[in-house]
C-alpha positions in Angstrom: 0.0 0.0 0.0 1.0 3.9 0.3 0.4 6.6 2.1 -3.0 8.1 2.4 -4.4 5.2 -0.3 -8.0 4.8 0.3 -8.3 1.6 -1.8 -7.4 -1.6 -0.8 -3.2 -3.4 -1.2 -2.6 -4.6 -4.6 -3.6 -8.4 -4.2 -0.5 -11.0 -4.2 -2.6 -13.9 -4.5 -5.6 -15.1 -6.2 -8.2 -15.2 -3.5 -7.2 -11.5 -2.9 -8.2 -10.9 -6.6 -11.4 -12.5 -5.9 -11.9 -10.5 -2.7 -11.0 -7.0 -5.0 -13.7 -8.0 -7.3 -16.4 -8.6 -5.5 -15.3 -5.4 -3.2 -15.9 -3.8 -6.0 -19.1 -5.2 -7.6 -21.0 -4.6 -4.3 -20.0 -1.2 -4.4 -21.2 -0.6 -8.0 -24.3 -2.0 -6.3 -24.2 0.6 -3.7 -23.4 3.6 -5.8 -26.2 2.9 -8.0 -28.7 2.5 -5.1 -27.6 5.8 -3.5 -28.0 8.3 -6.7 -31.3 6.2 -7.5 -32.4 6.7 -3.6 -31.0 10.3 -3.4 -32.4 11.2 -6.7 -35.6 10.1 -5.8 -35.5 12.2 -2.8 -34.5 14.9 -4.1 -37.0 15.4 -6.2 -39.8 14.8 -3.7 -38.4 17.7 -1.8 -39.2 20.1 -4.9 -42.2 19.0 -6.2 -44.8 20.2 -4.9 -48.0 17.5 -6.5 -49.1 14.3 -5.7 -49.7 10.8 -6.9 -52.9 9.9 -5.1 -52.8 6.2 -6.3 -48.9 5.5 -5.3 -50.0 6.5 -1.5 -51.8 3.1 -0.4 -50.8 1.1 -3.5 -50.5 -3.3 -3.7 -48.6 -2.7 -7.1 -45.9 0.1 -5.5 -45.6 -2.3 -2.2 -45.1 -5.5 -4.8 -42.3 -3.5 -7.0 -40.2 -1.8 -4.0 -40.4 -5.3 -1.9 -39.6 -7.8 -4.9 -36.2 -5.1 -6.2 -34.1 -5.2 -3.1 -34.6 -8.4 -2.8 -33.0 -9.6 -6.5 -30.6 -6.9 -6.2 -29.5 -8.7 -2.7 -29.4 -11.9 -4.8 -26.5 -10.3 -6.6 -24.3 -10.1 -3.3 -25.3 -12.4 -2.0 -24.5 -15.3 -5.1 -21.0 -14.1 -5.5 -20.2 -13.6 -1.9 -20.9 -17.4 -1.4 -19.2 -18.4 -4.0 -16.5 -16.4 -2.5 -16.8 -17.8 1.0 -16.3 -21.6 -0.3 -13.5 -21.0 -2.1 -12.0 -18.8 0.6 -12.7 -22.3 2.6 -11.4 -24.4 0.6 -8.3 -25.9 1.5 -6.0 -27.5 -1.7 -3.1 -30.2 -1.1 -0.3 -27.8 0.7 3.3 -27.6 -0.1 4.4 -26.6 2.8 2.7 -25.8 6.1 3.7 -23.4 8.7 2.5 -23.2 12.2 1.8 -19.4 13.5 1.9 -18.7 17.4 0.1 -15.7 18.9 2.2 -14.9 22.3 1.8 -11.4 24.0 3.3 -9.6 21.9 5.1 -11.3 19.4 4.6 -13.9 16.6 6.4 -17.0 17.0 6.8 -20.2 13.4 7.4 -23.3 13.2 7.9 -24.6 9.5 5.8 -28.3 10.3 7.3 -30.1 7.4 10.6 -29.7 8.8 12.3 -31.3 12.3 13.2 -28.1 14.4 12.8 -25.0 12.6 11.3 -22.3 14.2 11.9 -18.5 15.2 10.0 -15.9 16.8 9.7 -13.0 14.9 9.9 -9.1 16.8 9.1 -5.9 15.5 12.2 -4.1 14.8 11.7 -1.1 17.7 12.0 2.3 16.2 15.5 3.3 17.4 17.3 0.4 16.1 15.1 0.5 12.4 17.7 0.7 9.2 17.2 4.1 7.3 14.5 2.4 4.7 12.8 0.5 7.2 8.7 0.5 8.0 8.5 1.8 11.2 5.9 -0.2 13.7 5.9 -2.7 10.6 9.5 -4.6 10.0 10.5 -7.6 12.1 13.8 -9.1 12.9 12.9 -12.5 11.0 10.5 -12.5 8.3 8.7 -15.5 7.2 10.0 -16.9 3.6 7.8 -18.9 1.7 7.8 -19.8 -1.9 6.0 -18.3 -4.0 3.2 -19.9 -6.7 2.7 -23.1 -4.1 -0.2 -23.8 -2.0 0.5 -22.4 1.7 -1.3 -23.8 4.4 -0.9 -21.9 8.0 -2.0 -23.4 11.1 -2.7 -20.3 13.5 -3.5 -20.7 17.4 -2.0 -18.6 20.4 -0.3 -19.2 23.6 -1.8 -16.6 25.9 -4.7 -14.2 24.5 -6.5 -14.3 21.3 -4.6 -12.9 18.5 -5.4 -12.4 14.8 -2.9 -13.5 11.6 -3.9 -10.8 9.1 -1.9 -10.2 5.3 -4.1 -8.0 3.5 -2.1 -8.1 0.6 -2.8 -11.9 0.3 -6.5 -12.0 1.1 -5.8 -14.0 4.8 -7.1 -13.1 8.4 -7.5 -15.9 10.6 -7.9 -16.0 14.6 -5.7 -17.4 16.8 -7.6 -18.6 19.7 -5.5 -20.7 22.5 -6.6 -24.4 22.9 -7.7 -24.2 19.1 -5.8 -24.7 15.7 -7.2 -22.3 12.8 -6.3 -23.2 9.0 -6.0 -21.5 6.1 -4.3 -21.5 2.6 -2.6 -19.1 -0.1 -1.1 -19.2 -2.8 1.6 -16.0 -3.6 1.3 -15.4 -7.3 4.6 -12.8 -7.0 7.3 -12.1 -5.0 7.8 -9.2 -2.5 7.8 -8.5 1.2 4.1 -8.6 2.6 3.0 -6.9 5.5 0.3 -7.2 8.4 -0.7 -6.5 11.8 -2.3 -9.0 14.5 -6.1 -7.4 14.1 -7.0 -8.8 17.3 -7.3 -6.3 20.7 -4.3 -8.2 22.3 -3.3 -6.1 25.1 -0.9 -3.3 25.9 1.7 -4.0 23.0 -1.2 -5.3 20.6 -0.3 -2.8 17.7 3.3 -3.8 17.9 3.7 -7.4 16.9 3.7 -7.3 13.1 3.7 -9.8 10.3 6.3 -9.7 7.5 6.5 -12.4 4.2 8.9 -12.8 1.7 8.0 -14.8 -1.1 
């Protein structure tokens, strides 16, 4: 992202596409609700006659009842579409674990015998000239890139949140419970994220960083 953007990350993976889309198609949806609402407002406020047979009307009832309720067919259709294959979890290439503790994230690559880090946000005073402040960490997650992910996510302590918005994931990490979830990075770059979970006292420092 950059600064001040008001839309959302460039997508790095396909589900993210799919997620930009239908962002998109429901506010298309929206905009054209609001002129045709305001619109019709509008011009009730400056005209001054009226339609005796549209005040207690079955036909006007039938019309404004049966409209909303196609139009909410079309979010609706997509956005379950959306939420299945958001669920859907393909045959993984590799699968790494993500801890929640207060306040840091800690991996564990499962596929492997003994390879895990915790991973720190860089504090301010020790960040490199072209660092992110509140957003680098000592050891970023590498992953390879065009290969099914799947990440396990549970905490240790508190519930925490695993959030990439560049990759289309936010998953919970409750203790006592193991969340999945899968991506797949269709390019390489570092991608950012935040627990989006209210943690505790050091919740906004304990971000997310993947190289792919």
């Amino acid at each position: 992202t950059t600064w001040a953007a008001l839309g959302l990350q460039d997508s790095a993976s396909p589900l993210m596409e799919q997620l930009t889309f239908f962002h998109d198609h429901t506010l298309m949806i929206l905009v054209m609700i609001t002129t045709l609402v305001g619109y019709l407002m509008f011009m009730l406020f400056f005209n001054p006659y009226t339609n005796r047979n549209l005040l207690h009307g079955q036909t006007i009832e039938m019309i404004w009842t049966i409209l909303p309720a196609i139009v909410l067919l079309f979010i609706a259709l997509p956005s379950l579409r959306l939420l299945y294959l958001l669920d859907e979890i393909n045959e993984p290439s590799v699968t790494l674990s993500a801890i929640g503790h207060q306040w840091y994230w800690s991996y564990e690559y499962s596929d492997f015998m003994n390879v895990e880090f915790d991973s720190y946000m860089i504090p301010t005073n020790e960040l490199a000239p072209d660092g992110f402040r509140l957003l680098d960490v000592d050891n970023h997650v590498v992953l390879p890139m065009n290969s099914q992910i799947r990440i396990l996510v549970t905490a240790a302590d508190v519930i925490h949140s695993w959030t990439v918005p560049a990759l289309g994931v936010k998953v919970d990490g409750t203790p006592g419970r193991l969340n999945q979830t899968n991506f797949l990075m269709n390019r390489p770059g570092l991608f950012y994220g935040q627990c989006s979970e209210i943690c505790g006292a050091n919740h906004s420092f304990m971000p997310i960083v993947i190289e792919s």
